[in-house]
N, C-alpha and C positions, 0 to 999 in steps of 0.2 A: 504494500500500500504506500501513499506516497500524498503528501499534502501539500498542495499547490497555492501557490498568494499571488497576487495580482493588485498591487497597488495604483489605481487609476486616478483621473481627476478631482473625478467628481464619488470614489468611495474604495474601498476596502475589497474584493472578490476573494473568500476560501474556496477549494471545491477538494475534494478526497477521491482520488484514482486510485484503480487497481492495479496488478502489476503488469496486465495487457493493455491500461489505460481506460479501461470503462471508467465512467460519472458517474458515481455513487450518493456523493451528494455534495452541494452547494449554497454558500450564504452569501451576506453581503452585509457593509454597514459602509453610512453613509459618510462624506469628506465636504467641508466648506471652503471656497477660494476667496481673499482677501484682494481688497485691490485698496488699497489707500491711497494709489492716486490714479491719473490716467496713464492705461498702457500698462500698467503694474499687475502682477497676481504674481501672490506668493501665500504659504502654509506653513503651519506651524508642525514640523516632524514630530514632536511630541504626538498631534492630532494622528499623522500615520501608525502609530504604534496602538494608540489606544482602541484606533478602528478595528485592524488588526487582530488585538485583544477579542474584540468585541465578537468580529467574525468568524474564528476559530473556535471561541466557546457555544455561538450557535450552532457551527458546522458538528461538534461533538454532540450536541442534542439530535443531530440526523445521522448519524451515524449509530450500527452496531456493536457493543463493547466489543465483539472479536475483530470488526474491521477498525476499531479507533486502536485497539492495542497494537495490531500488525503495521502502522504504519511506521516505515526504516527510514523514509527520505523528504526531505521540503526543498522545493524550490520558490524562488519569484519572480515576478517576471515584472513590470512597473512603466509609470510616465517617464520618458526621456529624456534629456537634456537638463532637465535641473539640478540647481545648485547647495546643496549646504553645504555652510562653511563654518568648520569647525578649528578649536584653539588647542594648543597643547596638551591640555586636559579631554580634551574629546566632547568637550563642551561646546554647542550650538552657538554660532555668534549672533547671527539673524534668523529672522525667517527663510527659510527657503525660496528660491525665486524660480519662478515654475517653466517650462517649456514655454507656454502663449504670453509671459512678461516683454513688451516689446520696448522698454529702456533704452535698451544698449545699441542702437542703429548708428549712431554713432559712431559709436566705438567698432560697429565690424567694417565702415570705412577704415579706420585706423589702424585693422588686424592686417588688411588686407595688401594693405601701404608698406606696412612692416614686413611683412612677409609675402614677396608677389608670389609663391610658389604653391600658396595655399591650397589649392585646386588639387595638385598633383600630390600634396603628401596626406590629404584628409580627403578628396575625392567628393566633396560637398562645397555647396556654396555655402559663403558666409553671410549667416541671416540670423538678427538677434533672437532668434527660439535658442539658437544653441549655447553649452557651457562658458567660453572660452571668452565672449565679448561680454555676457552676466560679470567673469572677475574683473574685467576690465574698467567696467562701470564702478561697481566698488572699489576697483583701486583710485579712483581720479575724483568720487563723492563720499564716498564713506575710509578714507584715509589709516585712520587711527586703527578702523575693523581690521582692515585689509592685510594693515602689518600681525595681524595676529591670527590670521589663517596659519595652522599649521597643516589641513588637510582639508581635500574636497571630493566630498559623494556625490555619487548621484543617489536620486530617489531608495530608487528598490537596494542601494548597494548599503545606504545608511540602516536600511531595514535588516537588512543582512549581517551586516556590524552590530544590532542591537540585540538579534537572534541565536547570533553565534558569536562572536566577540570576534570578528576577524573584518580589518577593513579591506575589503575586494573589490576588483570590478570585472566583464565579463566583455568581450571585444564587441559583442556588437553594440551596448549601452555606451562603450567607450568611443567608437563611432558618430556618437552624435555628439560628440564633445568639442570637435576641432582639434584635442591634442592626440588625437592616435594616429599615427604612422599607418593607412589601413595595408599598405603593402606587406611592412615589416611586421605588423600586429603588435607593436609595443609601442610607447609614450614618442611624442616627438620634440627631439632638443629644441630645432628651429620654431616651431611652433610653442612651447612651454613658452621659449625666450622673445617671442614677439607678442604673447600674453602676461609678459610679468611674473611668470610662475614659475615652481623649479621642481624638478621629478619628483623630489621627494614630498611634497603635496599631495601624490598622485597616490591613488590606494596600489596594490599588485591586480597585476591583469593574470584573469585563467580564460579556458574555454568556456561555456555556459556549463558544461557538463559538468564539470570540475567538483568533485568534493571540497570545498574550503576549511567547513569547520565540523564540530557537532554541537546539537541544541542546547543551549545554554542550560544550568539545572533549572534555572529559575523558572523559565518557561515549560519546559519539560512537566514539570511538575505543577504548574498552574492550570498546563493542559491536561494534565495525567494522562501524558506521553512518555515512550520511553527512553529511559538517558542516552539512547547510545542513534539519537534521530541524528543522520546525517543531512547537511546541508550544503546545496549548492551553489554556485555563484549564479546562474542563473541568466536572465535576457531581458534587453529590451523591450517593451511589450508588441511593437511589429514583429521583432525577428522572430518574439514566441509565438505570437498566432501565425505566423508562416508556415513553422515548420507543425502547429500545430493543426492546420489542414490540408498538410502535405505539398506546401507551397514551398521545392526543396530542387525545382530543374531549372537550367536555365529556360526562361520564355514563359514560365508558369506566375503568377499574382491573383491578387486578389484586393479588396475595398475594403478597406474598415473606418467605420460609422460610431465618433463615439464621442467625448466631448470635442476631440478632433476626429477629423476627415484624412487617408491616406490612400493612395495608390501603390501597392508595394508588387514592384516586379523584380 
């Protein structure tokens, strides 16, 4: 068995698969977006975890005690391109600033200047949904935050960090970040360096598949799960539903409809 998270916009998604993958069963609890000014949306990761909470403990009221104990493995899968930014202590410095925060336009004139070769080592355009013009903007309005970044998650990766105590992240979520090398699959110097950031900000990259950690006790036992729950690194929420309706050849996509709109081929 195997328990699936899905951290989205607009809420929380558990659901408990079997070891062929059948839907056993399924919750939800719900997530609020802030805008305190124009253009802004950002959330408080605290609210992710609690949803979270929330969802898992419904999903065990649907579940059978023989299929709630059988589950070996969690993954997540999450909104993309967001930022938290965290201090030496592993403590939140802001709100998170969400993928649809359009702030930073800016600033991705500025990445782009810096760096012409953009294109060819991130294979995206730069468009303020993504990570890398987010730090940008806090390093040039919020100053004093900035110098105290000692690391930055994304969404589902802070989830993963909270889950398991391991800061990860997983190539395709890193992908929408601007700083991944998508050729080489690891962090890119010239790119950090034309963002102001320096690797070691950067959580470790695995494949989605990747064991990272095991379930924290805390959680474990909140769940009355077992200690020994393995934990994935996991995917960005496109790249999971890709492959999760076999959207896996070249020439194959499909539409997803959801607080955003994507075409993924």
């Amino acid at each position: 068995m195997a328990l699936g998270l899905d951290l989205g916009t607009s809420g929380v998604k558990a659901v408990l698969l079997s070891a062929s993958g059948q839907l056993l069963a399924e919750s939800n609890a719900p997530l609020q977006v802030q805008r305190p000014h124009a253009l802004w949306s950002e959330q408080n990761p605290a609210d992710w975890l609690a949803a979270t909470h929330q969802a898992v403990r419904e999903l065990r009221q649907k579940a059978t005690p023989a299929q709630w104990h059988g589950v070996r493995a969690l993954a997540t899968a999450g909104q993309m391109h967001g930022a938290v930014l965290l201090d030496a202590e592993g403590e939140v410095l802001r709100p998170a600033i969400l993928w649809n925060d359009g702030r930073s336009q800016a600033q991705c004139a500025e990445l782009e200047a810096r760096e012409p070769a953009t294109w060819q080592i991130t294979a995206n355009r730069v468009m303020a949904g993504f990570t890398a013009p987010k730090l940008m903007w806090v390093a040039q309005h919020e100053p004093e935050l900035f110098a105290r970044v000692a690391k930055v998650l994304l969404p589902k990766d802070w989830l993963v960090w909270q889950l398991a105590g391991v800061m990860s992240s997983d190539c395709s979520d890193a992908a929408g970040t601007l700083w991944l090398d998508v050729a080489e699959r690891c962090w890119s110097p010239p790119m950090l360096a034309a963002s102001g950031m320096r690797a070691d900000q950067m959580p470790t990259l695995h494949e989605g598949s990747d064991a990272v950690g095991t379930l924290l006790p805390r959680w474990a036992q909140a769940w009355g799960l077992r200690p020994d729950v393995r934990v994935a690194a996991g995917a960005g929420d496109n790249a999971a539903g890709a492959i999760g309706v076999g959207v896996v050849r070249p020439g194959d996509g499909f539409l997803s409809l959801g607080t955003s709109g994507v075409v993924f081929v």
